[in-house]
C-alpha positions as CSV (number, residue, x, y, z in Angstrom):
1,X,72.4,87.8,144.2
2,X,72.6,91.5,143.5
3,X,73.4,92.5,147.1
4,X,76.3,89.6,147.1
5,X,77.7,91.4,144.1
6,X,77.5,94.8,145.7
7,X,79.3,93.7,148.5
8,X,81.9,92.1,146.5
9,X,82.7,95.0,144.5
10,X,82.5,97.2,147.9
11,X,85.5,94.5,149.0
12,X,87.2,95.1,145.8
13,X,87.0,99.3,145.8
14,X,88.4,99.6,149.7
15,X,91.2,96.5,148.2
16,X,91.9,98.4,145.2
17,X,92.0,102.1,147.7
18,X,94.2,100.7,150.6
19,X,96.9,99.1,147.7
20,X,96.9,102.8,146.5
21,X,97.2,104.0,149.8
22,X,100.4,101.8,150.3
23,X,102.5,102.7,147.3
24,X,102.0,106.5,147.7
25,X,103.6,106.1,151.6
26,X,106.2,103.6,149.9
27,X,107.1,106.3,147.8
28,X,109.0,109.2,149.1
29,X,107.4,111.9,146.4
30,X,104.0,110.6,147.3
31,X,104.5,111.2,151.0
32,X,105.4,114.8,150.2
33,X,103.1,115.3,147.7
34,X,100.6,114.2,150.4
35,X,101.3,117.4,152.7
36,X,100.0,119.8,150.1
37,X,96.2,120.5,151.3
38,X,93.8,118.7,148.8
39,X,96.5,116.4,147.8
40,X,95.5,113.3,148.9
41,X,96.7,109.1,147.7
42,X,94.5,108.8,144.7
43,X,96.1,112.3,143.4
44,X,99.2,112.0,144.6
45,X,99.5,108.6,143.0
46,X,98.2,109.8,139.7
47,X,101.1,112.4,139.6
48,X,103.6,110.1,140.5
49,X,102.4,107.8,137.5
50,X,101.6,110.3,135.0
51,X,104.8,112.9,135.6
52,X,107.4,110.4,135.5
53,X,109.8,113.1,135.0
54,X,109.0,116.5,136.9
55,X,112.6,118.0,135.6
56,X,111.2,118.0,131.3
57,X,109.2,120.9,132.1
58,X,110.9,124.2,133.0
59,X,108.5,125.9,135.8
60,X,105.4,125.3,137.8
61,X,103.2,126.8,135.2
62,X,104.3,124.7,132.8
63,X,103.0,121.4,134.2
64,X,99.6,123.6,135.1
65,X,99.6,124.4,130.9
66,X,100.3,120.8,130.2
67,X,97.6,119.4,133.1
68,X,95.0,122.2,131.7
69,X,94.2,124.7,134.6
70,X,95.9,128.1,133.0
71,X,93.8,130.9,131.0
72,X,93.4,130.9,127.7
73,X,95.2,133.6,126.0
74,X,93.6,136.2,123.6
75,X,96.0,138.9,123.5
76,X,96.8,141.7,121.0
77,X,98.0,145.2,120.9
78,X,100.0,144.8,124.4
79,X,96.6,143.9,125.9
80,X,96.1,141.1,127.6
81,X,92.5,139.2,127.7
82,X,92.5,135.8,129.8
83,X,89.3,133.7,129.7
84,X,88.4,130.4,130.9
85,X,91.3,127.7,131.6
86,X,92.5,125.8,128.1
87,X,91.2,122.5,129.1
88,X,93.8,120.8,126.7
89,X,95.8,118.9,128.7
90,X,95.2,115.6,130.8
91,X,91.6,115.4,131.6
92,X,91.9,112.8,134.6
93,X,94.5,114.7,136.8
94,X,93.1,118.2,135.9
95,X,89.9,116.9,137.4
96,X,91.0,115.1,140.6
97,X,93.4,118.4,141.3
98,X,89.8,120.4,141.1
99,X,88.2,118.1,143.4
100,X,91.0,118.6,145.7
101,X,91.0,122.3,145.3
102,X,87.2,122.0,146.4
103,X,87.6,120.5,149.3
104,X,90.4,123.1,150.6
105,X,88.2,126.0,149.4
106,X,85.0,124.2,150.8
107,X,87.1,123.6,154.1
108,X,88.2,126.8,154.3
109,X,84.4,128.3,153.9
110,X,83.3,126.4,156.6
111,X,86.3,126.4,159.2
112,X,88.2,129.5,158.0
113,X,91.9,129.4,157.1
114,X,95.5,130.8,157.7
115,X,95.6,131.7,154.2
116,X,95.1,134.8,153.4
117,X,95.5,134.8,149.3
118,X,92.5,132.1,149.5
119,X,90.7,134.2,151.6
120,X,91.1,137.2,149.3
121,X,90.2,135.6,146.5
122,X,86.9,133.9,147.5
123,X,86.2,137.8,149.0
124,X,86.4,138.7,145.1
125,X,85.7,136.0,142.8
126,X,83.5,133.2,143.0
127,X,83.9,129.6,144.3
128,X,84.2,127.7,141.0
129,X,86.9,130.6,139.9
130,X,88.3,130.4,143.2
131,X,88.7,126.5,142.9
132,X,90.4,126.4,139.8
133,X,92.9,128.8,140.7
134,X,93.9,127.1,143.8
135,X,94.2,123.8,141.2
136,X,96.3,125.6,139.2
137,X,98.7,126.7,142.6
138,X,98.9,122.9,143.9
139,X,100.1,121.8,140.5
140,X,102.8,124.6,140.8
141,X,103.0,123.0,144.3
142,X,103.5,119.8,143.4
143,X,106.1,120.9,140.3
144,X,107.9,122.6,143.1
145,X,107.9,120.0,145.6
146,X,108.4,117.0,143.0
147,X,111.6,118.7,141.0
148,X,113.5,120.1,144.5
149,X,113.1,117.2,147.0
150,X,112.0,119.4,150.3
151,X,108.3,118.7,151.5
152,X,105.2,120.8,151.2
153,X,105.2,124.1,154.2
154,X,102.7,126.2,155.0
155,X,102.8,129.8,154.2
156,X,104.1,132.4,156.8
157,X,102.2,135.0,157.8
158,X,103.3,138.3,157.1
159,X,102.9,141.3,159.5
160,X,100.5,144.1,157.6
């Protein structure tokens, strides 16, 4: 009985996936959400739903703030002392733009990768720090690509 009701919520999850998979290539942001490495139906669906209107916030950082993955802010005196992100905003898209965010940085530990910022930064910081801050760039990404119409490109390599 137990293994009949596995299987039929097994059914039901690749149902439920493929029907997500479906609207996000119906949708024309979805599809170019979907270019941004880490970006994938489940999160590219979520920002359709949850940022109906890309345009009410002003810049990139903005919808990072409001999604949760910038620094907290402790500064005084002209100095500036950033510590851990703020965590304040929406809790299921901050997390599924970390997961994504791992599996670039996880990719790019394993297979190497033409960017050189992500590169750089795993060289200085660790994974977890790393990971976040490549969340917080995607959500820039996706503010970009979501407000201006034109698809997701790769960075161009600049001569050093």
């Amino acid at each position: 009985m137990l293994a009949a009701q596995l299987s039929l919520v097994n059914q039901q999850l690749l149902e439920t996936d493929r029907q997500i998979r479906a609207s996000v290539r119906a949708s024309e942001v979805g599809r170019r959400l979907m270019g941004i490495p880490g970006v994938g139906p489940l999160l590219a669906s979520a920002l359709v739903a949850t940022v109906a209107e890309p345009s009410a916030f002003k810049s990139g950082r903005n919808l990072a703030a409001w999604i949760g993955l910038v620094p907290k802010q402790n500064s005084s005196g002209g100095k500036e002392r950033l510590g851990g992100i703020t965590k304040q905003g929406d809790r299921y898209l901050r997390q599924l733009m970390v997961v994504g965010a791992l599996a670039v940085v996880r990719y790019a530990e394993r297979h190497g990768t033409r960017r050189p910022w992500l590169v750089q930064l795993l060289a200085r910081r660790p994974t977890k720090v790393a990971t976040v801050a490549l969340a917080n760039k995607m959500a820039r990404m996706a503010w970009a690509i979501m407000t201006s119409g034109q698809g997701y490109r790769e960075p161009e390599l600049r001569a050093a």
